[in-house]
C-alpha positions as a printed Julia matrix, in Angstrom:
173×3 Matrix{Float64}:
  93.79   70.88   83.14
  94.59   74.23   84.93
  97.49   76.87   83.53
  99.5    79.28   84.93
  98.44   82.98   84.48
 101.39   85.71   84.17
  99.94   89.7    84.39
 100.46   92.98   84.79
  99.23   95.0    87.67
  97.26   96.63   85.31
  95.51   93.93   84.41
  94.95   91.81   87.84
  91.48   92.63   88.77
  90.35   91.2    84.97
  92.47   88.36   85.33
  91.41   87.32   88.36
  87.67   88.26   87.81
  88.35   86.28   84.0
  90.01   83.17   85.11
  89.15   82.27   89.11
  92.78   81.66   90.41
  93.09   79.7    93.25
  96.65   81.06   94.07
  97.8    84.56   93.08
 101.94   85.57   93.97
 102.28   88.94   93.87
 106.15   90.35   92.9
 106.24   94.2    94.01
 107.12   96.5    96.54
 104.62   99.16   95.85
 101.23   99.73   95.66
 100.5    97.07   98.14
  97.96   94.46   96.68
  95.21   92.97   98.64
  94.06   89.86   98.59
  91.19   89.55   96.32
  87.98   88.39   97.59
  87.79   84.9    95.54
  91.29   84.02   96.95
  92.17   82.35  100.35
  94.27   84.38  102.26
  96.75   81.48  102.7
  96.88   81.59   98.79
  98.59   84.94   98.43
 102.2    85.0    99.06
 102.68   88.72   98.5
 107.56   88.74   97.8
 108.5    92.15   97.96
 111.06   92.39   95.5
 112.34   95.01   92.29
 113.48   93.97   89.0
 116.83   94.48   89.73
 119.74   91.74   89.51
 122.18   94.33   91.56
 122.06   96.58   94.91
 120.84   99.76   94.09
 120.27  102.23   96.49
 116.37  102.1    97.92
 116.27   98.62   95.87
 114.6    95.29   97.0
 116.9    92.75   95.7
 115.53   89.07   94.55
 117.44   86.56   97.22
 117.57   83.34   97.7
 114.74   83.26  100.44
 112.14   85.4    98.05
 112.59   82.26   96.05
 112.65   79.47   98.16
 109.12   81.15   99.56
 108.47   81.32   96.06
 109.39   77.62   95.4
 107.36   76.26   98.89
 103.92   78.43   97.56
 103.8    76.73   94.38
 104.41   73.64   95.66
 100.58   73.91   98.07
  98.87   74.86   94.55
  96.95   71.39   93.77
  96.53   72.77   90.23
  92.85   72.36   89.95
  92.6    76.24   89.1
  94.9    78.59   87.88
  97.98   80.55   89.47
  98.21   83.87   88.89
 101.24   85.56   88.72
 101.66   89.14   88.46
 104.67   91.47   88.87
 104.33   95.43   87.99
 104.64   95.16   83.99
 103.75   91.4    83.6
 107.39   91.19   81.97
 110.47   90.24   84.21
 109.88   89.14   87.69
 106.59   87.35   86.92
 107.87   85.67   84.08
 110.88   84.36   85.5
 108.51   83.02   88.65
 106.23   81.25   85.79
 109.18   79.41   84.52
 110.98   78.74   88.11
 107.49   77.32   88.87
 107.39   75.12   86.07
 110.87   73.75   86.66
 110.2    72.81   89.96
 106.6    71.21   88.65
 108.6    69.13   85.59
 111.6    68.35   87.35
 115.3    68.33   85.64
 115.94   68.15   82.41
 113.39   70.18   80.73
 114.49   73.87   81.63
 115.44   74.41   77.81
 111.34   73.02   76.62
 110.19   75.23   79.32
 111.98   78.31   78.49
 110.95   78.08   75.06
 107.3    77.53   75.33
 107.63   81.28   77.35
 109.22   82.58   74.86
 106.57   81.24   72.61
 103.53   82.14   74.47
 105.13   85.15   76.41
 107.44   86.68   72.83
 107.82   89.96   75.45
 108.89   87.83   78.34
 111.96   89.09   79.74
 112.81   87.04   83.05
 114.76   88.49   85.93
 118.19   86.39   85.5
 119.02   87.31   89.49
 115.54   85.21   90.59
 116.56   82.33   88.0
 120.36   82.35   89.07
 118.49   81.42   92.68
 116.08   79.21   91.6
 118.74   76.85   89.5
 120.98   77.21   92.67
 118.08   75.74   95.07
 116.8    73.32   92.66
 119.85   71.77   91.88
 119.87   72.5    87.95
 124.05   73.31   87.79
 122.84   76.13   85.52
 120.51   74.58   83.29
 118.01   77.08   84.04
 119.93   80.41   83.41
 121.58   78.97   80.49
 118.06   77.81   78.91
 116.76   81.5    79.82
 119.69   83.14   78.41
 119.05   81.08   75.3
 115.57   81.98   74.71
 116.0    84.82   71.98
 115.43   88.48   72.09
 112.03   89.39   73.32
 109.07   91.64   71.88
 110.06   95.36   73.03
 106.76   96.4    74.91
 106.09   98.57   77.89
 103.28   96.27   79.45
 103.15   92.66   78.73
  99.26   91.13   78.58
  97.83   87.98   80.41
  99.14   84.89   79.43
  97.92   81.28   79.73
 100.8    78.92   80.15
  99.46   75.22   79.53
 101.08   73.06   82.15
 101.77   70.04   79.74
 105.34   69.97   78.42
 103.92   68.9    75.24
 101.36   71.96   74.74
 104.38   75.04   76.36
């Protein structure tokens, strides 16, 4: 069985190299990130958003459409291979898109199983709350999915999180 794959920037060209994604979603503004040569084209959905959950001046904020593109893209990956998932620091908006991904894959009712097997393979995980607020909104969950985030303990103070392999089975998150 295939896995989703969260990263940093830092580390992308070793996790892809590593691991032979079929899908990579990219979560930044800047540097601009080119497809890697092992990926389809069609299989990089590039969302050009900051970790911010407010305007700020010269900000990208998450909305509702960066999700709902977000959302659609995971729903072509025929999980034979991994999707990679990589924001700047491999800590807030890639995290949060692993577990809105995973919600969407499992269905309601297991947002509070999910969050906790990121916090337990992810302890620095830290997911944007503005691109989860979305995703419960579009998927229905009447805030199952912020409140299970919000709920998932305080998270490993690091500067760069490292690649993680999320199983896709509830039973091994």
């Amino acid at each position: 069985m295939s896995f989703l794959l969260i990263a940093p920037f830092s580390a992308l060209e070793d996790a892809v190299r590593r691991h032979r994604p079929s899908h990579l979603l990219t979560l930044l503004d800047q540097p601009f990130v080119p497809t890697p040569q092992t990926i389809h084209p069609d299989r990089h959905l590039r969302l050009r958003v900051h970790d911010i959950v407010e305007p700020v001046d010269g900000g990208i904020v998450p909305e509702t459409s960066h999700v709902a593109d977000l959302i659609a893209f995971g729903k072509t990956w025929d999980r034979t291979a991994p999707l990679l998932v990589h924001c700047w620091a491999g800590i807030s908006r890639s995290t949060a898109a692993a577990y809105i991904l995973l919600c969407d894959i499992h269905g309601p009712g297991h947002e509070h199983r999910i969050a906790q097997g990121l916090r337990f393979h992810a302890p620095h995980a830290q997911p944007n709350r503005l691109l989860i607020r979305h995703a419960d909104q579009l998927l229905g969950r009447d805030g199952r999915m912020i409140g299970a985030a919000e709920k998932m303990g305080e998270a490993s103070a690091v500067t760069e999180g490292e690649v993680v392999e999320l199983p896709l089975a509830l039973d091994e998150l």
